[in-house]
C-alpha positions in Angstrom: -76.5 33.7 -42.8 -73.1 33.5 -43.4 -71.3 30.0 -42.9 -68.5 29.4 -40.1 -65.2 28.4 -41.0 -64.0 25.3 -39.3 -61.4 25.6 -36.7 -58.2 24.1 -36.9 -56.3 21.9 -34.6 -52.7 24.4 -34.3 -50.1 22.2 -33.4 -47.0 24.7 -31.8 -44.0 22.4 -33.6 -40.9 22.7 -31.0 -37.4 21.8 -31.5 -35.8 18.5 -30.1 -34.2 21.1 -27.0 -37.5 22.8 -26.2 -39.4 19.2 -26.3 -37.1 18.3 -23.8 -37.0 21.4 -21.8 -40.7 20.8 -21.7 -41.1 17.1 -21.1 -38.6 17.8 -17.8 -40.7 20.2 -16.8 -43.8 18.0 -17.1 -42.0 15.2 -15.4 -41.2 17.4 -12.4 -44.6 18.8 -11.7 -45.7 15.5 -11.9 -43.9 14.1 -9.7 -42.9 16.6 -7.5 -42.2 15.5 -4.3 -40.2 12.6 -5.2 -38.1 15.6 -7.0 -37.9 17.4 -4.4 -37.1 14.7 -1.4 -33.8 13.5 -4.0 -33.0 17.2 -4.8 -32.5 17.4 -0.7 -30.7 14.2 -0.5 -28.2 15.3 -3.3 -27.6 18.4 -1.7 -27.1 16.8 2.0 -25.0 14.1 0.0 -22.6 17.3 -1.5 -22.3 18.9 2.0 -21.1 15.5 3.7 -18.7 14.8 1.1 -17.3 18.2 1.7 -17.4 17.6 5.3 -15.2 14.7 4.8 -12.9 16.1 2.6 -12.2 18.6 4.9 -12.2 16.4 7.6 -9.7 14.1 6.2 -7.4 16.6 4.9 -7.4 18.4 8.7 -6.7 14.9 10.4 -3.8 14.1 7.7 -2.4 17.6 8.1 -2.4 17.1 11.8 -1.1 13.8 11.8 1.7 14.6 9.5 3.2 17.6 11.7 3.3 14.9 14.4 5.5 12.3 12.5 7.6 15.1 11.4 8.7 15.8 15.0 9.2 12.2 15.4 11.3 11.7 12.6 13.2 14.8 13.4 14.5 13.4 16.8 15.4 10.1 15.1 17.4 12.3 12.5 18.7 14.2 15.9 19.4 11.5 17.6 21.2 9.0 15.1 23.7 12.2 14.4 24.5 12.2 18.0 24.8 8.4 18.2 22.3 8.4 20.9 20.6 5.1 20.6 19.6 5.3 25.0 16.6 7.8 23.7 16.1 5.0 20.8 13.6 3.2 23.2 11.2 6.2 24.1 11.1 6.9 20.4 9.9 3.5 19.7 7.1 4.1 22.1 6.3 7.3 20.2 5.9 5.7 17.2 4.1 3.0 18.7 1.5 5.4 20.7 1.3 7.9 17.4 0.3 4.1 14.9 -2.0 3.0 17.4 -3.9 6.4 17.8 -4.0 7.0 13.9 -5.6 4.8 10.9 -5.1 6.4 7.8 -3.3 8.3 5.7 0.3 8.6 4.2 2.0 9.6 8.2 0.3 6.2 9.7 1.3 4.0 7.1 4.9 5.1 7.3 5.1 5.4 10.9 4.2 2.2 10.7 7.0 0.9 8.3 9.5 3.2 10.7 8.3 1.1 13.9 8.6 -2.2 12.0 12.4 -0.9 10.8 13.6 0.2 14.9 12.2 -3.6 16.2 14.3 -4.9 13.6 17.4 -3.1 14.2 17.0 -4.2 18.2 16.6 -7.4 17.4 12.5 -7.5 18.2 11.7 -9.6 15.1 8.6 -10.7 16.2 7.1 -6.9 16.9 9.0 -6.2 13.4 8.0 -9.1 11.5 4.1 -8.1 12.7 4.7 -4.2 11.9 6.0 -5.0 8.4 4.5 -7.1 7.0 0.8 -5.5 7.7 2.7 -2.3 6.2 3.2 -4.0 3.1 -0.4 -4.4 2.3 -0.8 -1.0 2.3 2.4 0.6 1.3 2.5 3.6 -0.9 4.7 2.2 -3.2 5.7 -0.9 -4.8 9.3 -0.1 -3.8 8.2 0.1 -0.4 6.0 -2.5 -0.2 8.9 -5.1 -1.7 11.8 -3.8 0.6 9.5 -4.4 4.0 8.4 -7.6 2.9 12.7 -8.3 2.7 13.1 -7.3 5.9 10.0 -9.4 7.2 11.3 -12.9 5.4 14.5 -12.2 7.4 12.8 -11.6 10.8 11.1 -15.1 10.1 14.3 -16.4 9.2 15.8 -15.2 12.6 12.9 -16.2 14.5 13.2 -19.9 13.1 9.7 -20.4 10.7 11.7 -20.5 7.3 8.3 -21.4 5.7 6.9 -18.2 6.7 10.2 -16.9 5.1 9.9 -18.5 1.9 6.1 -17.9 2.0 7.0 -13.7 2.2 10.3 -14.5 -0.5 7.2 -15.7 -2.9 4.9 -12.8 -2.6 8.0 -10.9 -3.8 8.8 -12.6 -6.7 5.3 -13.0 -7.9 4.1 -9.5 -7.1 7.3 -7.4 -7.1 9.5 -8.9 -10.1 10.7 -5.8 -11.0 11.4 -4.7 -7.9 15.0 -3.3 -6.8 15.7 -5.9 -4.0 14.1 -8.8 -6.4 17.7 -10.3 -6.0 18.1 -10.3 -3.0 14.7 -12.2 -2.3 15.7 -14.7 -4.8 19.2 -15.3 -3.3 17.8 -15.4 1.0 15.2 -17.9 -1.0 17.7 -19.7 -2.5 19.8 -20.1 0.9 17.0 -21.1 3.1 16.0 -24.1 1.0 19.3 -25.2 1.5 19.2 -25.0 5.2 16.4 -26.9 4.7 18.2 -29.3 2.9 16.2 -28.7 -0.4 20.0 -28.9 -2.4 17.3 -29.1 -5.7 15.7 -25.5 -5.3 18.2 -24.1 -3.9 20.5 -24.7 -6.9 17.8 -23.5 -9.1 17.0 -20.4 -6.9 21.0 -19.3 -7.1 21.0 -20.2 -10.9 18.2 -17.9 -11.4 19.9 -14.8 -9.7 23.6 -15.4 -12.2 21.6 -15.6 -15.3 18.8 -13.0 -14.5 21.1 -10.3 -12.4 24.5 -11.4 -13.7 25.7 -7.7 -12.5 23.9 -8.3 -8.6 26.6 -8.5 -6.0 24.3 -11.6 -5.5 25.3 -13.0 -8.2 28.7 -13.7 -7.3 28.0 -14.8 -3.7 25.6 -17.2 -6.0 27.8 -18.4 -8.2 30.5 -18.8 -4.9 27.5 -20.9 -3.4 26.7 -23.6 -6.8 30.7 -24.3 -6.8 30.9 -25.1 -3.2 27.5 -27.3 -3.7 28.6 -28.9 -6.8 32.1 -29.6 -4.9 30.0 -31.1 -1.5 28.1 -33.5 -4.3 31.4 -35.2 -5.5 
């Protein structure tokens, strides 16, 4: 009787891709429904971020034809020099801001309202409208120039610490900013109303030597030889 050969154990050798491919595979199958309940929750993920993209992009597009026709009439109506419709624009700006939340239109509309209350003399609307603009300006530049604007409404409205408080935020976080001088010199002239002679000197010093060619500069220097004659 002739004698068996022994089998052999055949081990099927796979590359490092295929062992992958393969070890997916097995995880899958095993576990199945977990795959398939976070393939679904992907997928539902992907169609509401679309959703919102879309969604977002529709409300800015709709919101940005509206502020157009706004700023049109200003344009319109500062050529004709008729500030009477002025008011009713305010309240356009004011009802488009409050019925908006996002997006590049609200945040200038914003800005715009603070800059109308400011040139009527409403600094307390103005200093409220700006300064929550600045948090969320769209550019450093614009960020810096309503903060100016929202020191001096302070300034007019008597709370010089507010004032100096705003003048800070500028020269901390906007040192390179265009108006940077101009912060520095209103700083410099509210601490002397306040009778702070010692920063105030310091705060004009600081605009000759670090904007020697600002139009502050020489009102600063005019300022330090007018104190230094009051001190003799």
């Amino acid at each position: 009787m002739a004698r068996k050969k022994p089998r052999r154990e055949i081990e099927i050798e796979r590359n490092v891709i295929e062992k992958s491919l393969m070890d997916i595979k097995d995880f899958v199958r095993d576990n199945r429904k977990t795959f398939l309940y976070s393939s679904v929750a992907f997928l539902a993920l992907v169609v509401i971020l679309i959703g919102a993209f879309v969604y977002v992009d529709t409300v800015n597009s709709r919101n940005r034809a509206a502020f157009d026709i706004i700023v049109e009439k200003y344009d319109l109506y500062s050529e004709r020099g008729d500030l009477e419709q002025i008011g009713p624009l305010v309240k356009d700006l004011k009802e488009f801001v409050d019925s908006t939340s996002f997006g590049f239109s609200h945040r200038m509309a914003r800005y715009m309202l603070g800059s109308l209350y400011f040139d009527s003399g409403e600094y307390g609307e103005a200093l409220a409208c700006l300064t929550k603009f600045s948090r969320r300006a769209p550019s450093p530049f614009f960020a810096s120039l309503s903060l100016v604007k929202a020191a001096v409404c302070a300034e007019e409205l008597g709370d010089y610490d507010k004032a100096l408080e705003l003048y800070a935020v500028i020269e901390e976080d906007f040192s390179d900013s265009m108006v940077v001088d101009q912060a520095l010199y209103n700083k410099a002239r509210i601490y002397s109303l306040k009778g702070d002679y010692a920063n105030s000197g310091k705060y004009y010093n600081r605009v000759v030597t670090s904007f020697p060619q600002s139009p502050y500069a020489s009102r600063s220097r005019k300022k330090i030889m007018l104190m230094g004659s009051q001190a003799r």
